[in-house]
VEXDREN-2710 file (C-alpha; in Angstrom, 1 decimal):
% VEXDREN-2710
k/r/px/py/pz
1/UNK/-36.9/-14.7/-13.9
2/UNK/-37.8/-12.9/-11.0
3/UNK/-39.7/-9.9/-11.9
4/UNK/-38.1/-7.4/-9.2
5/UNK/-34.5/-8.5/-11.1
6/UNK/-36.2/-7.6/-14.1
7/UNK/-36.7/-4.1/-13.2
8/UNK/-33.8/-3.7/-11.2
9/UNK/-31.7/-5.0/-14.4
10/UNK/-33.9/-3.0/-16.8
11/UNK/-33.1/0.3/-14.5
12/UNK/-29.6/-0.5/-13.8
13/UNK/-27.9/-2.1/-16.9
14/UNK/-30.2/-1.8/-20.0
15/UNK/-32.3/1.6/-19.6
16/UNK/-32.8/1.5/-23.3
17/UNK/-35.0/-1.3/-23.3
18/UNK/-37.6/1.0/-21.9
19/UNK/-36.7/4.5/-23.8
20/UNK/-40.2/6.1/-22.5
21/UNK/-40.7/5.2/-19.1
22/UNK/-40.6/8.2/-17.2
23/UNK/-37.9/8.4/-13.8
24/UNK/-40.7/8.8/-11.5
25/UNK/-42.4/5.4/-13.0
26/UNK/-38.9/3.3/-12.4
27/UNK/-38.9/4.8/-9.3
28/UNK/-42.3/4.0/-8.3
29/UNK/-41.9/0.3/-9.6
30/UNK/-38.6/-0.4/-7.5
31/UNK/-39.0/-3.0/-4.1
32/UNK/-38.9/-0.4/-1.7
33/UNK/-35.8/-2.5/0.3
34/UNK/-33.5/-2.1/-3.2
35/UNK/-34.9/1.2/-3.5
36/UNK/-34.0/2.1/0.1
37/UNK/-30.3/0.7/-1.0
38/UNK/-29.8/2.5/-3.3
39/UNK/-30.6/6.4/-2.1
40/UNK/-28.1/5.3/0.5
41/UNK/-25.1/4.3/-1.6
42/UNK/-26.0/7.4/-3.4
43/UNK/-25.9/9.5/-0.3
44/UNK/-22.5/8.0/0.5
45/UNK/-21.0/9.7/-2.3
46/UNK/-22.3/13.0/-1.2
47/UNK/-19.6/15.2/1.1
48/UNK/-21.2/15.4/4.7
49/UNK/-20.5/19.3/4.5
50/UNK/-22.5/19.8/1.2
51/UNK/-25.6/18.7/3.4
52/UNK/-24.3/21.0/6.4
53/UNK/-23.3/18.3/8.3
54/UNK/-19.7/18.3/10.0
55/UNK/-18.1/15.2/9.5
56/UNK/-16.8/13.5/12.9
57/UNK/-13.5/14.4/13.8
58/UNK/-10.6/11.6/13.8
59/UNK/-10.0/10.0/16.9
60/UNK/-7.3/11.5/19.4
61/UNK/-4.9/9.3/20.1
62/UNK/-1.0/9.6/20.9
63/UNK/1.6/7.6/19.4
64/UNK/3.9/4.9/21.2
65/UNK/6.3/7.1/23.5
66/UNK/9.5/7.6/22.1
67/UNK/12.7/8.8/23.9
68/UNK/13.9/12.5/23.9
69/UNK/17.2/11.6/26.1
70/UNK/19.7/9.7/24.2
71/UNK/21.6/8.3/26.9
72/UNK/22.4/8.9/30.8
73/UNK/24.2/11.4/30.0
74/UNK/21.0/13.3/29.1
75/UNK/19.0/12.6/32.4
76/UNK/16.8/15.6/33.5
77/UNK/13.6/16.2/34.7
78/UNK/10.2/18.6/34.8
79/UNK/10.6/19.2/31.4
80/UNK/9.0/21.6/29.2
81/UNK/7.8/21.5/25.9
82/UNK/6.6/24.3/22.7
83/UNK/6.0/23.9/18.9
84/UNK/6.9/26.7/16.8
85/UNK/3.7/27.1/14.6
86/UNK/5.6/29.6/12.3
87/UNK/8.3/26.8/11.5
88/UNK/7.7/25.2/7.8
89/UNK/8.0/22.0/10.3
90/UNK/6.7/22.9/13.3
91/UNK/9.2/22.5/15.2
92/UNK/9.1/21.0/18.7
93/UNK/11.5/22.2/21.6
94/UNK/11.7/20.6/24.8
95/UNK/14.1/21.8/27.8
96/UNK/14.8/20.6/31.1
97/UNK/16.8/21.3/34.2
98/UNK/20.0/18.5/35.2
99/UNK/21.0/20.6/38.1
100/UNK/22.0/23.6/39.5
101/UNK/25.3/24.2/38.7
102/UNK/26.9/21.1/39.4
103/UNK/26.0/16.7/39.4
104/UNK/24.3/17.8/42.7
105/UNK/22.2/14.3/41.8
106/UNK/25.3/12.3/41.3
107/UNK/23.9/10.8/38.2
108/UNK/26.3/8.9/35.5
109/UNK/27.1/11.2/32.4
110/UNK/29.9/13.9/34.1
111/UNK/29.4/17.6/32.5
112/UNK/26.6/17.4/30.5
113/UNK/24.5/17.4/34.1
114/UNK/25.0/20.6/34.4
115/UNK/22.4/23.6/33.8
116/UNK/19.7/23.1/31.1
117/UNK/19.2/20.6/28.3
118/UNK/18.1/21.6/25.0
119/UNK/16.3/19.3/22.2
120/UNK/14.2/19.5/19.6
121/UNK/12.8/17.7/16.5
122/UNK/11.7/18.4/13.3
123/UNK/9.5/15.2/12.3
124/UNK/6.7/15.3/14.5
125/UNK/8.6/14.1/17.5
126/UNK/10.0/11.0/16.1
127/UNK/13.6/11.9/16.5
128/UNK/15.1/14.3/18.4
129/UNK/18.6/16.4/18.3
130/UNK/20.1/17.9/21.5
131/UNK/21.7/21.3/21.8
132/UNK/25.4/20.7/22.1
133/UNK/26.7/20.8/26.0
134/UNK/27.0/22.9/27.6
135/UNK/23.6/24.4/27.0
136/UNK/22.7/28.2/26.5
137/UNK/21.5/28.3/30.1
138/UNK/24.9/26.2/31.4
139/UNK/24.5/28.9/34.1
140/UNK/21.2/27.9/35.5
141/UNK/19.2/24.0/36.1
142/UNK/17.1/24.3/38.5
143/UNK/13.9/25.0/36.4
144/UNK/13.9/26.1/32.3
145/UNK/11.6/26.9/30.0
146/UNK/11.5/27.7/26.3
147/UNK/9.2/29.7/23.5
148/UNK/9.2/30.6/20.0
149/UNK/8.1/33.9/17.9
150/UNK/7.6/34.2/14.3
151/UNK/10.6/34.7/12.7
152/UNK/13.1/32.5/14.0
153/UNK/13.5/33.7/17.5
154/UNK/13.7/30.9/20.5
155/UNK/14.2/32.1/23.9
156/UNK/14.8/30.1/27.0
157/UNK/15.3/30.7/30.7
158/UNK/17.2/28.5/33.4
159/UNK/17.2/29.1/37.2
160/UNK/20.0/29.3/39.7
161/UNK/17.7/30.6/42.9
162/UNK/20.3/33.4/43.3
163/UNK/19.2/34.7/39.8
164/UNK/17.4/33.8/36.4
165/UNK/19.3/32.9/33.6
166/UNK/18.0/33.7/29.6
167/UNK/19.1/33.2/26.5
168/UNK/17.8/33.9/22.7
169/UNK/18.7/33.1/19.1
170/UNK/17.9/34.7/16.2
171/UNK/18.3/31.5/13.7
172/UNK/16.0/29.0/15.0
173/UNK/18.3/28.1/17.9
174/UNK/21.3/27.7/15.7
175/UNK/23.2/30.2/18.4
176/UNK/22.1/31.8/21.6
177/UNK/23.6/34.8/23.2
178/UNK/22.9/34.5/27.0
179/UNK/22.2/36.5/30.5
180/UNK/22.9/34.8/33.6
181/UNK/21.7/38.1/35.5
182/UNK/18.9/38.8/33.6
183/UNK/17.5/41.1/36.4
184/UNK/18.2/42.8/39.5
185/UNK/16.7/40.4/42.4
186/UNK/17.9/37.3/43.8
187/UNK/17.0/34.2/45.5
188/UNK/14.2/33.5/42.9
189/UNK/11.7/30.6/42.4
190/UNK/10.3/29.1/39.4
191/UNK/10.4/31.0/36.7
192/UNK/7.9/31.0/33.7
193/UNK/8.1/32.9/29.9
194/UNK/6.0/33.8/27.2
195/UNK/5.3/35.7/24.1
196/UNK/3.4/36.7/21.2
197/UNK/3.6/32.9/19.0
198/UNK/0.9/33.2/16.2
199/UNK/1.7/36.8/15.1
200/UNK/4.3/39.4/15.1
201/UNK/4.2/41.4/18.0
202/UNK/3.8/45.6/18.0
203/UNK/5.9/48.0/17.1
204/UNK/7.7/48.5/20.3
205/UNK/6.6/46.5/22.6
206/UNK/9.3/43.7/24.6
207/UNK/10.1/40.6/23.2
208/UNK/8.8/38.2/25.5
209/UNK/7.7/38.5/29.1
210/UNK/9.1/36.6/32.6
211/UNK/7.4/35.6/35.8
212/UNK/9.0/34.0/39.1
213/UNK/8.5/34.1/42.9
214/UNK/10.4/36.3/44.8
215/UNK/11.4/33.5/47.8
216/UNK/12.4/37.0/50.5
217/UNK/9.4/38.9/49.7
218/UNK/7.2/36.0/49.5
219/UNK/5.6/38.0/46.3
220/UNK/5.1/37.2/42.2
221/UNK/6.9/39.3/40.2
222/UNK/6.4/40.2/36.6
223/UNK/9.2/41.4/33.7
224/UNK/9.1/42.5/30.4
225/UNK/12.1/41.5/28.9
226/UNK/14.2/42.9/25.7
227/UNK/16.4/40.5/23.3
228/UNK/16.3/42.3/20.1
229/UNK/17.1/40.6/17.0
230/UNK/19.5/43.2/14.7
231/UNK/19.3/42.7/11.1
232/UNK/21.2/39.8/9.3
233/UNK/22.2/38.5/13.4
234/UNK/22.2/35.3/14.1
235/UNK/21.6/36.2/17.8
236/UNK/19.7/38.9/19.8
237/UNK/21.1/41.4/22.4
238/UNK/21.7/39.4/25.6
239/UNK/17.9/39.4/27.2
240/UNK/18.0/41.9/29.9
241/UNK/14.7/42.4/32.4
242/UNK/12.9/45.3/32.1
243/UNK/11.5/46.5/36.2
244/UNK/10.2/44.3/38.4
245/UNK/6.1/44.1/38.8
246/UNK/4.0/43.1/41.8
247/UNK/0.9/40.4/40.4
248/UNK/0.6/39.5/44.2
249/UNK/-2.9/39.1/45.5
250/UNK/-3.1/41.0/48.9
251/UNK/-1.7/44.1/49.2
252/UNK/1.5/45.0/49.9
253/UNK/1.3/42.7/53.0
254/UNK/-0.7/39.2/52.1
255/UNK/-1.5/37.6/54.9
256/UNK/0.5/33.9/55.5
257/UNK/-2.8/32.1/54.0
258/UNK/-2.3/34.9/51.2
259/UNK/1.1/34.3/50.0
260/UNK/2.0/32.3/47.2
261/UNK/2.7/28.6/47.4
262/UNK/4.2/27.6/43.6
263/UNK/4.8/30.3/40.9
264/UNK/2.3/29.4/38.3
265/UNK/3.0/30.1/34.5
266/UNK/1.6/33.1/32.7
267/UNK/0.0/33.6/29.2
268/UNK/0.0/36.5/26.5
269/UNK/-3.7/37.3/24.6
270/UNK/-2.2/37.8/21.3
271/UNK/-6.0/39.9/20.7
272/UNK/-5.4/42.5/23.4
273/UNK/-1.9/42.0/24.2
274/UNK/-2.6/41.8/28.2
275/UNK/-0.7/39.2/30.1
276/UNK/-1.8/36.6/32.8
277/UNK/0.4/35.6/35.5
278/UNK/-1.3/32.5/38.1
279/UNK/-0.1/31.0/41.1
280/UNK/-1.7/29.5/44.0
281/UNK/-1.6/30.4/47.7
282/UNK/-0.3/28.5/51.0
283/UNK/-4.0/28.4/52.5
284/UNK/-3.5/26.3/55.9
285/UNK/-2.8/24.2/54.4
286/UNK/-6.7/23.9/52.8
287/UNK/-9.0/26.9/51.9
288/UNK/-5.8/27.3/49.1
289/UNK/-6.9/30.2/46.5
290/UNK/-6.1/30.2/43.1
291/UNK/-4.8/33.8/42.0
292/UNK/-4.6/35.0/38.5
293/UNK/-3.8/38.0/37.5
294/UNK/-4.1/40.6/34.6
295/UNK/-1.3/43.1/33.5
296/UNK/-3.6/44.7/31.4
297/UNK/-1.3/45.7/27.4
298/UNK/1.5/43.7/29.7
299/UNK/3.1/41.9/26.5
300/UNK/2.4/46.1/24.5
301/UNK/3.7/48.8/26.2
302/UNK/6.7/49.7/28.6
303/UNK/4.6/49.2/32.4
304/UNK/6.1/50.7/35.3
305/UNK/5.7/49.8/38.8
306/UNK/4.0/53.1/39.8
307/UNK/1.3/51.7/36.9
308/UNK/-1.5/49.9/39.7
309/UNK/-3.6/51.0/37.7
310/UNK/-2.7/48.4/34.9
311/UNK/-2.5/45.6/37.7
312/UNK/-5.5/43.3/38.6
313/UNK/-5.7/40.2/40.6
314/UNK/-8.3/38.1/40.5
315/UNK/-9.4/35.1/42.4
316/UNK/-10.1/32.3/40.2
317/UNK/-11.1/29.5/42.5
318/UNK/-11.7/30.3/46.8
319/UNK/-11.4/27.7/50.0
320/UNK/-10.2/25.0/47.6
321/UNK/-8.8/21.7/49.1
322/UNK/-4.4/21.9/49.4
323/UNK/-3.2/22.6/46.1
324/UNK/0.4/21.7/46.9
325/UNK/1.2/18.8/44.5
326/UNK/0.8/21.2/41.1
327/UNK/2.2/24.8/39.7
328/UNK/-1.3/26.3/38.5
329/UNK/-1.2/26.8/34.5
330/UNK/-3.2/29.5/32.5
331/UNK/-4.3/29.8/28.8
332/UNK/-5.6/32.1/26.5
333/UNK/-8.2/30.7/23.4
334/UNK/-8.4/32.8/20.0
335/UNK/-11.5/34.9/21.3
336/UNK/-9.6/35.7/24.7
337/UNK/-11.5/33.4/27.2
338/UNK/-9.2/33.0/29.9
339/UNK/-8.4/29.1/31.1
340/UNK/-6.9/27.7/34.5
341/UNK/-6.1/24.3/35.6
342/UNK/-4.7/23.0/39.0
343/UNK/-5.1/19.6/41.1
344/UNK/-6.3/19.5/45.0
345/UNK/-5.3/16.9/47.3
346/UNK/-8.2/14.3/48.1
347/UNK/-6.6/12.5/50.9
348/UNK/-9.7/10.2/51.6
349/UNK/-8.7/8.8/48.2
350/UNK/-5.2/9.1/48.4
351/UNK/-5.1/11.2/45.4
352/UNK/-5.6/14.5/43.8
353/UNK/-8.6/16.0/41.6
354/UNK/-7.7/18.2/38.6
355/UNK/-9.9/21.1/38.4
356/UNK/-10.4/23.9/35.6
357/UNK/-12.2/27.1/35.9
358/UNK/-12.8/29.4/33.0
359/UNK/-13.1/33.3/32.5
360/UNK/-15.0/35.5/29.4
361/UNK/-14.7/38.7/30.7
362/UNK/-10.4/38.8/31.3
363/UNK/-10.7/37.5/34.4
364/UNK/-13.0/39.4/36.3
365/UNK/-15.2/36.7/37.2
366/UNK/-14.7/33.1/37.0
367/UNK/-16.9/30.1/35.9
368/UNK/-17.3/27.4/39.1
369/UNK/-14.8/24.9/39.3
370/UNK/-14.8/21.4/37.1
371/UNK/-13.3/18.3/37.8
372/UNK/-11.4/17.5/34.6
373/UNK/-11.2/13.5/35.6
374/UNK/-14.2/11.7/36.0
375/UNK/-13.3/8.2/37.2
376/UNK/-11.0/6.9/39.6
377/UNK/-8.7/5.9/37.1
378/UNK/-7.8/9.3/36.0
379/UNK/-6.3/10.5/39.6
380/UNK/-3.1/11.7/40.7
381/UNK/-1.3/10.0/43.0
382/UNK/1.4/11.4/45.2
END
């Protein structure tokens, strides 16, 4: 018999054979190669994070695509999406605009064209259940959006350019009460909500927050926005906007370069309860900024428009390339750094770059742009 499977089958199978020889001695007598093997098997069984080592995260991946839109009768488009993280669930909503106010598209499917559509799942995306036409924002379909609180509430928003529709529920968007002149302006452009999603927000402050561009002033405006909930209703007072705010870069009079291109989105810091509203400017049609500003405790407390004070706006990004093809989109991470993304036209390659910058003081300076796609794969093209 070999003399190594001796030992190994001494060591491994019949330790009794050998009642006196000391671990260190079987240790010392192993091959080194079997010995090798086995402090390796052995380390396999030990958790990565008992020897403070993080294990590697699973892959990211997305499943095959699955279809939201049941049938023509369900076409839309630019749609948006949320999960409620409170929902036992997580339930996922997605709205988008059919039209304003009528087929204007002449697509097959009649009414339901009309306004916004409504869907959302409950298992992960796999299937999805439409909102029953016509939609809370019937009024409404030229853009929509939709969020979600903590207990139940879902608000969403459609636009008509003359003004901004909303609507809320109370019972997980079981029934909506809805505004179709949810403020005092008109001829309005792309409008954008928020609101506090991971925790419930302060005693008296609004229940979600709305931005837009005003198309005759050429400036962004900023609402707080009240739909209460009253106890035991399924639905919330009709949401009504609080008074307009100015988040224009510029002064009172930007200059053409200066005004705003596409109403960007805006984000609530659940820490500090300030709001961020972004859009970028017309430029000429390069040296485009990207403005974002801060409402500073906008998503907290009742702001006025005599409150400047509470009112900055920042430039994120300077003499960037034409940023026409994209709205710009801002974020907020759990220790309030301050995120925004928007692409540039690259017409020497026919497509467009999509560029992040990043902020970790609320926005009063900003990190240098990055190009988020590195190979030419990754480009836009328009």
């Amino acid at each position: 018999m070999d003399p190594e499977e001796d030992w190994i089958g001494s060591v491994g199978y019949d330790s009794s054979l050998r009642p006196t020889l000391k671990q260190e001695e079987i240790m010392a007598r192993l091959p080194r190669p079997r010995l090798a093997f086995l402090i390796g098997a052995c380390l396999l069984l030990i958790p990565l994070e008992g020897l403070g080592v993080s294990a590697a995260p699973a892959p990211f991946g997305f499943s095959r695509p699955v279809y939201v839109t049941s049938s023509s009768l369900y076409q839309a488009a630019e749609p948006s999406i949320r999960v409620d993280a409170s929902d036992p669930n997580h339930r996922i909503w997605v709205t988008a605009p059919t039209s304003i106010g009528v087929d204007s598209r002449s697509l097959p499917g009649g009414g339901t064209q009309d306004g916004d559509l409504f869907w959302f799942s409950d298992n992960n995306g796999a299937t999805w259940t439409v909102k029953a036409s016509p939609g809370p924002t019937i009024v409404g379909g030229g853009d929509s959006d939709v969020i979600t609180g903590t207990a139940g509430e879902v608000y969403g928003t459609g636009l008509t350019l003359v003004n901004i529709t909303l609507a809320g529920s109370c019972d997980n968007g079981a029934t909506f009460s809805t505004n179709a002149i949810s403020n005092i302006g008109t001829v309005e452009d792309r409008q954008w909500i928020d609101m506090y999603e991971d925790r419930p927000k302060p005693a008296g402050a609004p229940d979600f927050v709305l931005n837009y561009g005003g198309i005759a002033e050429g400036r962004i405006w900023f609402h707080q926005v009240t739909s209460t909930c009253p106890p035991g209703s399924p639905v919330p007072t009709p949401p009504v906007a609080g008074p307009r705010i100015d988040a224009t870069f510029g002064g009172s009079i930007p200059s053409a370069a200066d005004s705003y291109q596409w109403p960007g989105n805006l984000a609530v810091d659940e820490n500090t309860g300030d709001v961020y509203v972004t859009y970028n400017t017309s430029g000429n049609p390069a040296n485009d900024k990207v403005i974002v500003t801060r409402i500073d405790d906008g998503a907290d407390t009742t702001i006025l428009p005599t409150d400047a004070a509470r009112i900055h706006p920042f430039v994120a990004a300077a003499n960037r390339p034409d940023t026409f093809d994209s709205f710009t989109v801002a974020a907020v991470d759990t220790a309030s750094n301050v995120y925004v993304v928007w692409t540039e036209r690259i017409p020497s390659e026919q497509g467009t770059d999509t560029m992040l910058a990043v902020s970790t003081n609320r926005g009063q300076t900003w990190s240098a742009p990055i190009t988020v796609n590195r190979l030419p794969e990754t480009h836009t093209t328009v």
